[in-house]
N, C-alpha and C positions, 0 to 999 in steps of 0.2 A: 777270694774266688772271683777270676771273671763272669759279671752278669750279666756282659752284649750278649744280642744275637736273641732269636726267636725261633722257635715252630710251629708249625701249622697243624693245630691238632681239628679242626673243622673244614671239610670243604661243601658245600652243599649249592645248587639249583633250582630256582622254584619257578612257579606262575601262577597265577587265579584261577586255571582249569586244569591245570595239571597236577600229580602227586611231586613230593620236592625229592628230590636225590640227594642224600647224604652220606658223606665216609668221614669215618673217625680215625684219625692219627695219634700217634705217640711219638716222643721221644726214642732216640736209639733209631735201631732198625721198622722202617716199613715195607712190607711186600706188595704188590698189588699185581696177582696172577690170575693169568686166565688165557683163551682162547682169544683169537683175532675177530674184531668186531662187536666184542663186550662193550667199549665205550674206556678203555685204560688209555690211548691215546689223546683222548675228550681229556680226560684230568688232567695232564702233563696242560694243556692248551687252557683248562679255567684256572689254574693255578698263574700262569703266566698271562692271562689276559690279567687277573686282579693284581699283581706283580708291576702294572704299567704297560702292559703291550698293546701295539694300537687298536689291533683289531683280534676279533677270536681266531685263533689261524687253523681251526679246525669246523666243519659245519656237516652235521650229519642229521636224516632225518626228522630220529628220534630228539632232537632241539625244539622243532613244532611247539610253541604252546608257551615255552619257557623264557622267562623275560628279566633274570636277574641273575647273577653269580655271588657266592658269598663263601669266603676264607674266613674262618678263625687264627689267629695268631695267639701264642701267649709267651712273651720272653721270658726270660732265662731269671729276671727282676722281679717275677711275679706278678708281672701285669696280663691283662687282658685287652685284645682288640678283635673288633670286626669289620673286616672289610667290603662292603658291596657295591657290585657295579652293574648296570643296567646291559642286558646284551646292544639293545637298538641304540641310546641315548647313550655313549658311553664318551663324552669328554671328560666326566666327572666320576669320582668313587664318593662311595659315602665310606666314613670312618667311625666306629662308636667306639665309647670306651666296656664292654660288657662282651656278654658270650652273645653268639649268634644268632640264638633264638631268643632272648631277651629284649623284649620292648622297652624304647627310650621315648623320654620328649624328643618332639622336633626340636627343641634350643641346645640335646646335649649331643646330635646329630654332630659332624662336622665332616664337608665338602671339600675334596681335594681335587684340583685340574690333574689329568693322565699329561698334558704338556707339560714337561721337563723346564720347557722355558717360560712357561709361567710361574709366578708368587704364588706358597700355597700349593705345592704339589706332591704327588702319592711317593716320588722318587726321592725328597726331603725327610719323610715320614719315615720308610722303609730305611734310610739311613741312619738316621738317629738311633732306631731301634739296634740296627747291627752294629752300633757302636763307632761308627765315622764320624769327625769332627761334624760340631753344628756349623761351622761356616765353611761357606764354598771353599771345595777342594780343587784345584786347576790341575789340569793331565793336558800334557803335550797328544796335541792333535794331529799334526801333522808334521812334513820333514820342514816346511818353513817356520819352524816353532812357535805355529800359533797354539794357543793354548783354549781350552773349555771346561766350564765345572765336572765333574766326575757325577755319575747319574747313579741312580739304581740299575739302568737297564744297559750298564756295560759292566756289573755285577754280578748278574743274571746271568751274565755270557762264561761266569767260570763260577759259577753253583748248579744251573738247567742243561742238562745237554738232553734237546728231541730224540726222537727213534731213527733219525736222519743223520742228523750231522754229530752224531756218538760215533758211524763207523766214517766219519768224512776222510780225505785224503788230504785237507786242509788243516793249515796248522791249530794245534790246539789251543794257542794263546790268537794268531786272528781268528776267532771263532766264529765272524760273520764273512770269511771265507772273500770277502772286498780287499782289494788292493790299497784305496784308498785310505782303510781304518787300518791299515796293518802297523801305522806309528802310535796311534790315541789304544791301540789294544793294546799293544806291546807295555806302553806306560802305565794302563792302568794293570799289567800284570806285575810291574815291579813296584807299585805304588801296592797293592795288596802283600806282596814278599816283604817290603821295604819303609813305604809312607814315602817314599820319593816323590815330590811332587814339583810343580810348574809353579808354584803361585809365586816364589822368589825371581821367576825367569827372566835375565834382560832380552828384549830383543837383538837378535844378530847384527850385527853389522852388514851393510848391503853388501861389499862382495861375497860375505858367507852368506847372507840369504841368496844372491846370485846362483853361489855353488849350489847351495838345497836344490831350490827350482831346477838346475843344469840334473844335479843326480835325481833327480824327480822325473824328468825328463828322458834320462835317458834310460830310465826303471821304466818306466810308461815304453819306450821304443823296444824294448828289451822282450815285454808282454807281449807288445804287438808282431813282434819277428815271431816270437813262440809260437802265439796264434797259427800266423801265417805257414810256420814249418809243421803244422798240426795238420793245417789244412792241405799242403803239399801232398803230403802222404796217400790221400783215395790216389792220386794220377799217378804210384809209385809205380804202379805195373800196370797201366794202361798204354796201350801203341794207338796215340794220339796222332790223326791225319794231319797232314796239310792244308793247310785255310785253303787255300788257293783250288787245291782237287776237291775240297770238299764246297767251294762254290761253284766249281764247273758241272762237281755232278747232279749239283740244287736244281742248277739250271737247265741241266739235260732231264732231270725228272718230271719240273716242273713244265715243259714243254709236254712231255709224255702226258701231265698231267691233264692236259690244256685240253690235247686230244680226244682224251679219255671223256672229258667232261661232255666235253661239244659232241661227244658223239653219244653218250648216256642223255642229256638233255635230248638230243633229237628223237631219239629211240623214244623217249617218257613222253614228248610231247604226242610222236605218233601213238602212243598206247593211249595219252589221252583222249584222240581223237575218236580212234577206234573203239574206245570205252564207250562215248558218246554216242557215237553213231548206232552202237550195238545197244545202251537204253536205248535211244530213240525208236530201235526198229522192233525191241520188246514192249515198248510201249504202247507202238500203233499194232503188234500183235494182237495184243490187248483189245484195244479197241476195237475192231476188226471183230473177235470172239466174241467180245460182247453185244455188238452190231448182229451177228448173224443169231444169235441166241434171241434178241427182238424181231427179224427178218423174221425169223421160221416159228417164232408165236401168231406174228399176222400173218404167216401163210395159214397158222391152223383157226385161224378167225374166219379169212375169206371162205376157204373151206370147209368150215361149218354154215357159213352164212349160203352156200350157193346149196348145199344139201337142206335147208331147210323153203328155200324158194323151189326145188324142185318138188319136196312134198308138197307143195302149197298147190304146185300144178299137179300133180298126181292125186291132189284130194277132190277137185274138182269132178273127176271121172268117177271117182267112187262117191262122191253126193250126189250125181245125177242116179245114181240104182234105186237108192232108196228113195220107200213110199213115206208122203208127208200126210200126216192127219193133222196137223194143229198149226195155224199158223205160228212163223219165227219170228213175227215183228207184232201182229194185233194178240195171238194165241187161238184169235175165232177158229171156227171149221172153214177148210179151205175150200171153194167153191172159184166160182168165173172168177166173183167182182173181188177175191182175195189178192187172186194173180196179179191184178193191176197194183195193190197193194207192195208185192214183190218187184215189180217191173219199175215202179217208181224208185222205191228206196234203193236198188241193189242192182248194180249191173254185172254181172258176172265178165263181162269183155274187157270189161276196166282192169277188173283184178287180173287176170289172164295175162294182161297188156300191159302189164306194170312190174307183175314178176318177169316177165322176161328180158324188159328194159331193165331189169334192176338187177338181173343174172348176167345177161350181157356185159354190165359197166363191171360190176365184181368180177367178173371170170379175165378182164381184162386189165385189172387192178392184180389177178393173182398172175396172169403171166408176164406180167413186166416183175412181179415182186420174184417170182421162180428164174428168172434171168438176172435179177439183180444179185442172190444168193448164190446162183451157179459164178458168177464174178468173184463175188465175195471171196471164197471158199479159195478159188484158184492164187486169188492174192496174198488169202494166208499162206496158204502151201508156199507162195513164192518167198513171202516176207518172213517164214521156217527154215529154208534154204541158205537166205539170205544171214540170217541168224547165227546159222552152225556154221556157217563159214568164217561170220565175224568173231566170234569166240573163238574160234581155230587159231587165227591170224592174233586174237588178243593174246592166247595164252600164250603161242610163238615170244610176240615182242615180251612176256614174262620173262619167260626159260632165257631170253637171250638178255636180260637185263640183270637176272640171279645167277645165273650161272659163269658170263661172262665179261659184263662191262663192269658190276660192281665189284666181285672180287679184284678186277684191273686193277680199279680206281681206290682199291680199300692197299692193294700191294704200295702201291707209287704211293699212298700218302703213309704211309707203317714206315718206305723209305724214306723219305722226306722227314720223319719226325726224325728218326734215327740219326740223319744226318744234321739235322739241327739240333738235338741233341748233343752230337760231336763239337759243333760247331761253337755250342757255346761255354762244352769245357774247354775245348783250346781258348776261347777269350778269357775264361774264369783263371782257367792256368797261368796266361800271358800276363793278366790283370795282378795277380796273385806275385809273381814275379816280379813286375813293375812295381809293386807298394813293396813289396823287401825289397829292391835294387833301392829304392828313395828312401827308406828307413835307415836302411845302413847308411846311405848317404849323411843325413840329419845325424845320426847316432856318431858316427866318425867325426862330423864339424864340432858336435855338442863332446866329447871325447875331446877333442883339439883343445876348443875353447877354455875347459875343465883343465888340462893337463898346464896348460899357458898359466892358467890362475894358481896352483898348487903343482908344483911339478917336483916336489918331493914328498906329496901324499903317499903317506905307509899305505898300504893295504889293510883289510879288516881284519880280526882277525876271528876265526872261524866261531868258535867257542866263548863264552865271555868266561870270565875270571872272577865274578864276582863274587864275593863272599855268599851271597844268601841265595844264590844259584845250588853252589857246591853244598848248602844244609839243605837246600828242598830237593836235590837230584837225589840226595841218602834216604827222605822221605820216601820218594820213588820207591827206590830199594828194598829200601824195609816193605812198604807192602806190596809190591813183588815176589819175593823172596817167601810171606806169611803165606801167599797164595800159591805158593808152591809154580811159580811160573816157569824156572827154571827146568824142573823135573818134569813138567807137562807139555811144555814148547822145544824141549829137548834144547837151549839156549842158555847158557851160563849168563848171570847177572853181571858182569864183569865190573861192570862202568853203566849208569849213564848220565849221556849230556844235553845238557842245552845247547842247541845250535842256534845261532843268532839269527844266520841268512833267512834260513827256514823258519823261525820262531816254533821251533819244534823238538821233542827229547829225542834221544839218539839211544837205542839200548843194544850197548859194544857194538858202536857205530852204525846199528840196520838203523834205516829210518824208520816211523812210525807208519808212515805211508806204505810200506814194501811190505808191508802183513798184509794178510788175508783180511776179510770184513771181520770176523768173528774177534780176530787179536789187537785189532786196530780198536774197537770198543770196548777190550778188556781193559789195552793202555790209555786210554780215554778218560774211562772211569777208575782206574789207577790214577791220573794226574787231577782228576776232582775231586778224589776222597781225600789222596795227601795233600792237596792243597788245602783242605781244610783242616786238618789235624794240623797239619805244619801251624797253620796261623792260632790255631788255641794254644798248639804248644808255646809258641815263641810271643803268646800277648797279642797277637795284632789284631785290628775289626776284622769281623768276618760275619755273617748271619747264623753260622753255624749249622746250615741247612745244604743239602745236595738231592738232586731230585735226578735222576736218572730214567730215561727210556727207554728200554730195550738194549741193556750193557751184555745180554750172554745171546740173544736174537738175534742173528742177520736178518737184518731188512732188505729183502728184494724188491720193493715198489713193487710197477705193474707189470716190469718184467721178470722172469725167472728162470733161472738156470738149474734145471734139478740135477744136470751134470756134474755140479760144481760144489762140492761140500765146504762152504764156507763157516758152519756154526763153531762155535766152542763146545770143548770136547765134553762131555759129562764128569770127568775130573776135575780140569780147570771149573767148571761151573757149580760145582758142588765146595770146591776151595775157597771159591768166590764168595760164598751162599755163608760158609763157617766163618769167614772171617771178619765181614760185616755185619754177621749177626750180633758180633760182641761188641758195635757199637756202644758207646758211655751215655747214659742219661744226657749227660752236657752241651748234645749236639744231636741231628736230627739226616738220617740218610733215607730218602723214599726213593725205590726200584719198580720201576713197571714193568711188567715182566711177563714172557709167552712161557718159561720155565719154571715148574714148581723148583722150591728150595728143600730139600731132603724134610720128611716126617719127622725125623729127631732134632731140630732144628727149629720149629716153628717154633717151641714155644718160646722162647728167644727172643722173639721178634713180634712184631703185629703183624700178623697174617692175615690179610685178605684175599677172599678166591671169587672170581666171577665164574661161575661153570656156564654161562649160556643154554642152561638148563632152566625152564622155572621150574619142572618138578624138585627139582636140587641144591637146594643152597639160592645164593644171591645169583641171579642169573647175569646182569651187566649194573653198568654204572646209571642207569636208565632203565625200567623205575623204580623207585624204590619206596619205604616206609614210608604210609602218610606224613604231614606234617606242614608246618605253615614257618616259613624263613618270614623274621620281620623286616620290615621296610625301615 
């Protein structure tokens, strides 16, 4: 019995203030359903950070707090490991030999680098275990056949497919969708089919490295015409002006413009004048009102004070009536020699002679002050006048600034954008033009140069021939065929191929690409399942592990077409659901999943449900049952 290969029956998250997150796995079938925003995408993401991935490529929230990740593995050999790695400090994994909640010493701890190209690393580890030689394995990297060890994390690229690049449009075997890796993927797909490997490789000879680089080259110019005829396409049906009319008309606007301005600034400046001038004459209004509000208190000052100098002389006349018994200065009885008493102290002429002199200055203190109020007044009234007129004349230059120079001056520049707008697809266009006229150029000498060197080069040829092509294409087949795809895609299984150009299967010739999202990720997770059955079947390493996201879900991102019914049908997905469920203890398939798997069917499998309920079951992946992940 083969023993490589391992599965992840623990995944768990912890921290010092938070509860830890745990899900328990099984061999065979795993489900992991629920609604969108449970945290099922977070798993596919912790699983592949502890896998070797540089960074968590997923960050939500509910992470707050949380400062470790931790995978249980147990092979197929009956070992145990656990794997954890620091979310923040993450160059390093810790590795123990025990289950995950088990505390170790620090000395039976062991540290592995997440760098590939350091001694000592997680992607060494990870291999051993799926059963790859212990010494470096070399995979053609590129079309100049340089070669580099074979890693975990181009492993990964054909056991994990995201909730993304499950419906990609890009080939299943370059699964990081790069041009560049489409020679080092391709290899390390036949190096899992086959053990084909680079490590015996001579290097080329320089005119065949020549050629590489030339067809490297002209692959590279080939992309970039693509691009280019990509970009083509907005100006298919655009009636692009003439540079030339569309600078005469810049320039006729911008004159308009010129005008417009010069004559809005002058209008603004006179409104500000007239702003000003109209404070200024509210202000001395002001003052003015407040001036005569003190004016006509000391008018009613003088005018009290002359009414009291008048009684003062009117009292006089009424003292002389009355008879005196007592005197007012000694109290004796008044008699001759009192008189003199009075005559001394008190002169009545003085008093007389002093109110009058003192009514006179005030009485002429109040008519300069009643002529100065009668000014007053008339000034306001004027500086009133003056007022409403300026406000007239303000509001005027308003109306004549809203209504008509800025709307002017907003049209000429709406034109002016517009036209530069045009202006600078005809450059974009012309520009666009000029790098394909030069690419073809370059692509035709390099073509030349190519044909000179090899000018009895066969052609490719479409399909390869290779023996362990034509066993894993029948893999296809078969489960295809078990899923009833044929009967549900209304598509006869006739054939399919490996296309080389494309690094992609052919199913009776449609491409994979030309489905819909919903079948583009059935055949997806078609070509990951039988690639792993194929390799138990026929001996080869494999981890025996497939983790899928979202294989029956069309992923819309953040945009969405609800016009467009891209899902797989509840047929095909309940076919789906039956046939993987009978996964073998011997190998390990985890589905995340926005679809339940039919009632009569769970028990089959290890079912997990997030409801996003908490009254209700496990509500997401985050949080869950206390507990303490050790360090």
């Amino acid at each position: 019995m083969n023993t490589n290969g391992f599965y992840i029956s623990k995944l768990a998250i912890a921290g010092l203030k938070v509860p830890e997150a745990v899900l328990q796995f099984k061999t065979g079938l795993n489900v992991l359903s629920g609604p969108s925003n449970t945290g099922k995408s977070l798993v596919f993401a912790c699983i592949n950070f502890c896998f070797g991935s540089e960074t968590l490529t997923i960050s939500v929230p509910q992470l707050a707090g949380y400062e470790r990740i931790g995978l249980e593995l147990k092979t197929y050999a009956g070992k145990t490991y656990s794997l954890i790695r620091s979310i923040v400090n993450h160059s390093r994994i810790e590795i123990k030999q025990t289950s995950l909640f088990e505390k170790v010493e620090q000395k039976e701890k062991k540290f592995v680098y997440v760098d590939f190209n350091k001694p000592n690393n997680i992607s060494e580890f990870l291999l051993s275990i799926s059963g790859f030689p212990g010494e470096p394995t070399y995979i053609v990297s590129s079309q100049y056949l340089e070669k580099k060890p074979l890693t975990f994390r181009d492993i990964f690229g054909f056991i994990g497919v995201d909730e993304v690049k499950i419906q990609t449009l890009d080939s299943v075997i370059n699964h990081t969708g790069q041009l560049f890796d489409k020679t080092r993927n391709k290899a390390v797909f036949d190096f899992i089919l086959s053990g084909e490997n680079a490590n015996e490789l001579t290097t080329l000879d320089k005119p065949e490295i020549s050629n590489a680089k030339i067809n490297a080259q002209i692959e590279f110019i080939d992309s970039l015409i693509k691009d280019i005829d990509e970009q083509l396409e907005k100006f298919a049906n655009l009636d692009l002006p003439d540079s030339e009319n569309i600078d005469k008309s810049l320039s006729a606007l911008y004159s308009k413009l010129d005008k417009a301005t010069q004559d809005l600034n002058a209008l603004t400046t006179r409104k500000d004048n007239v702003y000003n001038f109209l404070t200024k004459t509210k202000s001395e209004i002001l003052f003015k009102n407040e001036l005569l509000i003190r004016f006509s208190l000391l008018q009613d000052h003088y005018n009290t004070d002359l009414k009291r100098l008048e009684f003062i002389s009117e009292a006089d006349h009424y003292f002389a009536q009355l008879i005196t018994v007592e005197c007012p200065i000694c109290g004796g009885a008044l008699n001759k020699e009192h008189f003199d008493c009075i005559d001394n102290t008190f002169k009545k002429e003085d008093l007389i002679q002093g109110v009058e002199k003192e009514s006179e200055k005030i009485y002429q203190k109040y008519s300069d002050l009643s002529e100065t109020i009668d000014d007053l007044r008339t000034d306001i009234i004027n500086l009133e006048n003056l007022r409403q007129d300026n406000e007239n004349e303000f509001q005027e230059i308003v109306n004549t600034l809203k209504e008509q120079l800025e709307p002017i001056t907003i049209d000429i520049k709406n034109a002016i954008k517009e036209l530069i707008d045009n202006r600078l697809a005809v450059v974009e266009y012309n520009a666009l033009l000029n790098d394909k006229n030069k690419y073809f150029n370059q692509r035709s000498q390099l073509s030349n140069s190519l044909n000179k060197r090899n000018p009895n080069k066969p052609a490719a040829s479409r399909y390869s021939d290779r023996y362990y092509y034509r066993e894993f294409n029948n893999q296809i087949e078969v489960f295809l065929d078990q899923i009833k795809y044929s009967d549900l895609t209304r598509l006869d299984i006739n054939k399919v191929d490996f296309n080389v150009e494309v690094l992609d299967f052919l199913i009776n010739n449609r491409a994979r690409k030309n489905n819909g999202k919903g079948v583009r990720a059935i055949l997806y997770s078609a070509f990951i399942i039988s690639l792993m059955n194929h390799c138990i079947l026929i001996n080869r390493p494999h981890p025996k592990l497939v983790i899928l996201d979202s294989p029956l879900t069309t992923y819309h991102g953040k945009e969405v077409d609800n016009s467009k019914n891209e899902d797989v049908n509840a047929n095909l997905q309940n076919s789906f659901f039956s046939l993987t469920a009978n996964t073998p203890t011997d190998r390990q398939v985890i589905i995340i999943e926005n679809k339940m798997p039919q009632v009569e069917i769970r028990e089959k499998m290890n079912f997990i449900e997030f409801t996003n309920d908490p009254e209700n079951g496990r509500q997401g992946f985050i949080p869950t049952p206390k507990g303490k992940l050790s360090s």
